[in-house]
N, C-alpha and C positions, 0 to 999 in steps of 0.2 A: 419536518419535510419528508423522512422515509415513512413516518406513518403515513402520514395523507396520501402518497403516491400509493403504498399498498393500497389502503381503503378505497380511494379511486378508482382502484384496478389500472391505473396509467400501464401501458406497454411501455418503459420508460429505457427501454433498449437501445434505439435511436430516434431521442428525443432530445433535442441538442437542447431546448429552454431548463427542461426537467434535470436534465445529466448536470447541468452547471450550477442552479440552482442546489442540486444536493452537494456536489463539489463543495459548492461556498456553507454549505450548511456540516459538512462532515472538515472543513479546516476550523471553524469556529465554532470546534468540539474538544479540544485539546489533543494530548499526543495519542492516549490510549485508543480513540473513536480512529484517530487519523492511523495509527498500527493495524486494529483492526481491520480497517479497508485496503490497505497494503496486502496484510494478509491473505484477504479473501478474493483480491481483483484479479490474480494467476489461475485461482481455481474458480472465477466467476469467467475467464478469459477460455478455460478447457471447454465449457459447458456451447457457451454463448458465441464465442469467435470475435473476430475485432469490430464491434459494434460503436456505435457514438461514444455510449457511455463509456466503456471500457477505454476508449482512445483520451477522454475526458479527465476519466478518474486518474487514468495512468500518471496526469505529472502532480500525484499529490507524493511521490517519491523523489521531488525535489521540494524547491523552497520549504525546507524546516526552520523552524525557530531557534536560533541559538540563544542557551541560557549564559550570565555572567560569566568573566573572570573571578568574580569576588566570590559567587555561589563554588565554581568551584575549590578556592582556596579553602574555602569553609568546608567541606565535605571531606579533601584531602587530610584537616587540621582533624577534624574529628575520627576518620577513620584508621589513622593511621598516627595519631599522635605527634605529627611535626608540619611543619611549615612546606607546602609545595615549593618557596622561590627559594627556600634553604638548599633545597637539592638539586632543581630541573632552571633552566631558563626555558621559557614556553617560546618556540619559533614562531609558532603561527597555527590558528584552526580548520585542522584538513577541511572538516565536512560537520555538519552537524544533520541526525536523521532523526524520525518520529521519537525517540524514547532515549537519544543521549547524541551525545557527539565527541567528536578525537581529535587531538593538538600533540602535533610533534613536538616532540621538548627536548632538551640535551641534558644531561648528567654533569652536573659543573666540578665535578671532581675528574671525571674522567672524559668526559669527550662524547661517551655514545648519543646516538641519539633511539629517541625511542617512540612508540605510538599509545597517548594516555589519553583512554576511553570511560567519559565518566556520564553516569545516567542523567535526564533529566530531573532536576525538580518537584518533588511531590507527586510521583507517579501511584505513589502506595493509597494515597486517596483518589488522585485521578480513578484508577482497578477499580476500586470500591465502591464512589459513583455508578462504572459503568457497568458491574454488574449488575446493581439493582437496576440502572437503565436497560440491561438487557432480560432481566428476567419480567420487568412490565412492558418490553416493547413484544417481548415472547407469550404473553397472552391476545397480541394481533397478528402475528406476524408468523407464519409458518417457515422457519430458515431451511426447513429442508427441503421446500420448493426450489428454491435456488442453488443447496449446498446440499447433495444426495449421501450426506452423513447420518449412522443411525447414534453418534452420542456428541451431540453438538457442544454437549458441556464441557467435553474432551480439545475439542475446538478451541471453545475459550484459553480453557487453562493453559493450551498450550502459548498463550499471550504472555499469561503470569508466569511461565518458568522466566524469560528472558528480560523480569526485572530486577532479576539478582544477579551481579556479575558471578557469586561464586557458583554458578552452573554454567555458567559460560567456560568459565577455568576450567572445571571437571569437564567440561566437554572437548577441549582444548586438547587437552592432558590426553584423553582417550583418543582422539585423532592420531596424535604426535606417539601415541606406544603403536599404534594401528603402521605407519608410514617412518616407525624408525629408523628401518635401512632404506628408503624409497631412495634411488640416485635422481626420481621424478618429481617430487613431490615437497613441497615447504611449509611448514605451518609454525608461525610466529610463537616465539617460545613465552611463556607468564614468568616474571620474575615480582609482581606485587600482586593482589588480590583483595578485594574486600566486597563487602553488598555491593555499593553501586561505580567500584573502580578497576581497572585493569589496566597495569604498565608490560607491555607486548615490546616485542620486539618492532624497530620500524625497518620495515624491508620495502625498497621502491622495486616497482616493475612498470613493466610497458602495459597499457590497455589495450586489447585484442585487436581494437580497430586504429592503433597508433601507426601513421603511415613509415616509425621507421623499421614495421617488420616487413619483411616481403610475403609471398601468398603462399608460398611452402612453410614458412613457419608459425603463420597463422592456421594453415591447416594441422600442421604438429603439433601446436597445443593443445588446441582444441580437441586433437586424437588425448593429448593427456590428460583431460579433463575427460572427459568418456572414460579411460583406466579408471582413473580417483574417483569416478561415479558407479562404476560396474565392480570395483573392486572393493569399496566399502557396501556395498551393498551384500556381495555376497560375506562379507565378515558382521551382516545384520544391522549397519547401521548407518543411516545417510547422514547427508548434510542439508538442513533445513531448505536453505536458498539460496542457489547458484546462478544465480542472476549475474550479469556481466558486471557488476561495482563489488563482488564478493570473490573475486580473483582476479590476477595479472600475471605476467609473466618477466622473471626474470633469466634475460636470454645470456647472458656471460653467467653464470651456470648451469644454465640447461634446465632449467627448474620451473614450474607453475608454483607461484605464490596463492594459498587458499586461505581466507579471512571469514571473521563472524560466524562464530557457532554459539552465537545465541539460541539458536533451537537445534535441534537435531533430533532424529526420532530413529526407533528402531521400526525392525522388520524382519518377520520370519521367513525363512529361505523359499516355501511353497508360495507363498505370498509373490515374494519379489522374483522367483523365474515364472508365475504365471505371467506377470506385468511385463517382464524383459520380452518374453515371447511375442504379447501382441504387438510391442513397439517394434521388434525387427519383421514381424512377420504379418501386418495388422489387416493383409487383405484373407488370410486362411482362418477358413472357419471354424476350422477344429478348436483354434488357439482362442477366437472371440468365443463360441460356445462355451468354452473350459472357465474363461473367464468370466462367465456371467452365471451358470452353473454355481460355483466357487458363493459367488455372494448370494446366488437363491437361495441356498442349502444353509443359510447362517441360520442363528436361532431369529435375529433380530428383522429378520425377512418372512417369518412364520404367518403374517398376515396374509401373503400372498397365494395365490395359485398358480404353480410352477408350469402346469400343462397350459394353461390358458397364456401365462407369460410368454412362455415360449413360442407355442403359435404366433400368435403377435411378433415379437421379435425376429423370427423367419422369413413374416410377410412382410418387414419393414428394415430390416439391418440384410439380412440374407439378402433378399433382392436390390436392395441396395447396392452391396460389392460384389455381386454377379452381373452389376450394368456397368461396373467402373471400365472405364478402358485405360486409365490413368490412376496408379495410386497415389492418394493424398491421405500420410498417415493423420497429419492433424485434424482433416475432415471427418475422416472414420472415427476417430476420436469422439470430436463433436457429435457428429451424429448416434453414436453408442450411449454418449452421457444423454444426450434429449430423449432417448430413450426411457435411460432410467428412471432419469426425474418422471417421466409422464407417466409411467410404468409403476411409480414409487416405490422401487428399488434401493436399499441402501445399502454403501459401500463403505468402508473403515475406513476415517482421518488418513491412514496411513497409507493406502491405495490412493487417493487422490494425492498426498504428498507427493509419492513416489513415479506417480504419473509426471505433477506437473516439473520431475527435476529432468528429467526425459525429454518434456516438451520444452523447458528453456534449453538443452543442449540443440535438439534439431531446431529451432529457430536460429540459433548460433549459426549451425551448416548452412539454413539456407538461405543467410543474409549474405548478398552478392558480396558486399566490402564488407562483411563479419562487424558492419557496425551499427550500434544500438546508440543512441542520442539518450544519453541516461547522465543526468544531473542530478542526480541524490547524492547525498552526505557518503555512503557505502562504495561510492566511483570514484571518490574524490581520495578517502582515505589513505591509500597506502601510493599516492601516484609521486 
């Protein structure tokens, strides 16, 4: 189905037959294809804006497939050498998402309860499949028409770090030293580990759009989620996807609850105040020049001609935000990436990362009731 649409040349943007079509073709791909397009629909969403597709694709972050109870018994007995019902009674399955799912369970010796997140099912040959799927669908299929990344393999991989829970731990771990004394900030402590398990802490919060906050404190979290985005950023390292199912807030202590660090990626300081600049300041040109500059000059843009680019760019981005009368960061946005792309411009995994965790916060701001209709497994977990 995404072959054909390339070879076609289908504009399949807003093509509501095509956009469904591939939907039912990329669920009846397993988890890894269905991760994949999670993955890539945030930074296909900077590029392109809310098109059919994108509205289409978007609820492939609910309805996941929950694997066994029996599968998990088996995974627990093997990794960990004891019996799951020996220790936990399982309450019930928060959420189940593309590549695993989480069951509060309680400690039958003691009381706690907790949040146990175990991967799905044979994801290690699902991966292996789908890269040879991807390295022959990549002899038709140009990705960085769509995805103005110059090492797409980089891309990939970072699928493959977050089938192993023990990166998830280490990434945990390194949060939780980053936010030790935060009086703001919570992140669910690891007391088990293994490849595909983790026993977290279970902490409930309110979700952002829960009507028993009222609108000053939905506005004060959300300011604390901007700190915990602005502040690990300048300590080099984000949090993958801050999406509204990957925090809550616990309001009897004062605290934003932050979940899921299955990916998280760094970034160098020059890097991320170029990017902070354009997002506070995105109608001045100095800041969009500096940032487009920044990625002409890479080695991996050497194909290009700089003066020629630019020119272009002047006549098309410049006059652009010298007609706004109105600014709309996310528009400037967009219209800077269709640039790129058209421009064949590439920009580093980690600049669009870092972009798209910026534009899930001001989407946050500028939802009238700060609410998002998000039924995935990741919304569900810690409520």
């Amino acid at each position: 189905s995404l072959l054909s649409i390339y070879l076609l040349n289908i504009n399949i943007h807003n093509n509501r037959d095509y956009s469904i079509k591939l939907k039912n073709s990329i669920e009846s791909s397993g988890c890894i294809i269905i991760k994949l397009f999670q993955w890539t629909l945030p930074r296909y969403h900077m590029v392109y804006g809310d098109t059919i597709l994108y509205n289409i694709l978007h609820d492939l972050y609910s309805n996941c497939n929950q694997h066994s109870l029996e599968y998990t018994k088996e995974i627990y007995l093997n990794e960990f050498n004891k019996q799951l019902l020996d220790d936990y009674n399982i309450i019930e399955v928060i959420g189940s998402g593309s590549i695993g799912q989480v069951y509060k369970v309680q400690d039958k010796n003691t009381g706690y309860y907790y949040a146990l997140k175990v991967l799905h099912p044979h994801l290690d040959t699902q991966y292996k499949l789908f890269k040879y799927f991807i390295k022959f669908i990549n002899t038709f299929i140009n990705f960085r028409k769509y995805i103005p990344i110059y090492n797409f393999n980089e891309y990939i991989q970072s699928l493959e770090i977050q089938l192993n829970m023990v990166n998830e731990y280490n990434n945990i771990n390194r949060f939780r030293e980053i936010y030790s004394n935060s009086n703001l900030i919570n992140i669910p402590n690891v007391y088990k580990h293994s490849e595909n398990i983790l026993l977290m802490d279970y902490i409930s919060g309110l979700c952002i759009n829960d009507t028993e906050l009222s609108l000053y404190n939905k506005h004060k979290y959300t300011l604390y989620l901007s700190i915990f985005t602005y502040n690990s950023g300048i300590n080099g390292v984000l949090h993958g996807d801050l999406h509204i199912g990957n925090w809550n807030i616990n309001i009897h202590e004062n605290k934003l609850n932050i979940y899921d660090f299955g990916y998280i990626f760094n970034l160098k300081e020059e890097e991320f105040n170029l990017i902070e600049r354009i997002i506070h300041n995105p109608h001045k040109l100095e800041y969009l020049d500096n940032f487009l500059f920044f990625y002409l000059n890479k080695e991996y843009n050497n194909h290009l001609n700089n003066d020629t680019i630019y020119e272009q760019y002047k006549n098309i981005i410049h006059k652009y935000i010298e007609s706004l009368s109105i600014v709309d960061m996310q528009d400037i946005i967009h219209q800077l990436f269709r640039f790129i792309i058209d421009s064949h411009i590439f920009v580093s995994n980690e600049c669009l990362n870092c972009l798209i965790i910026f534009l899930q916060l001001i989407n946050i701001y500028n939802s009238g009731e700060f609410c998002i209709n998000d039924n995935s497994a990741d919304a569900k977990i810690y409520k």
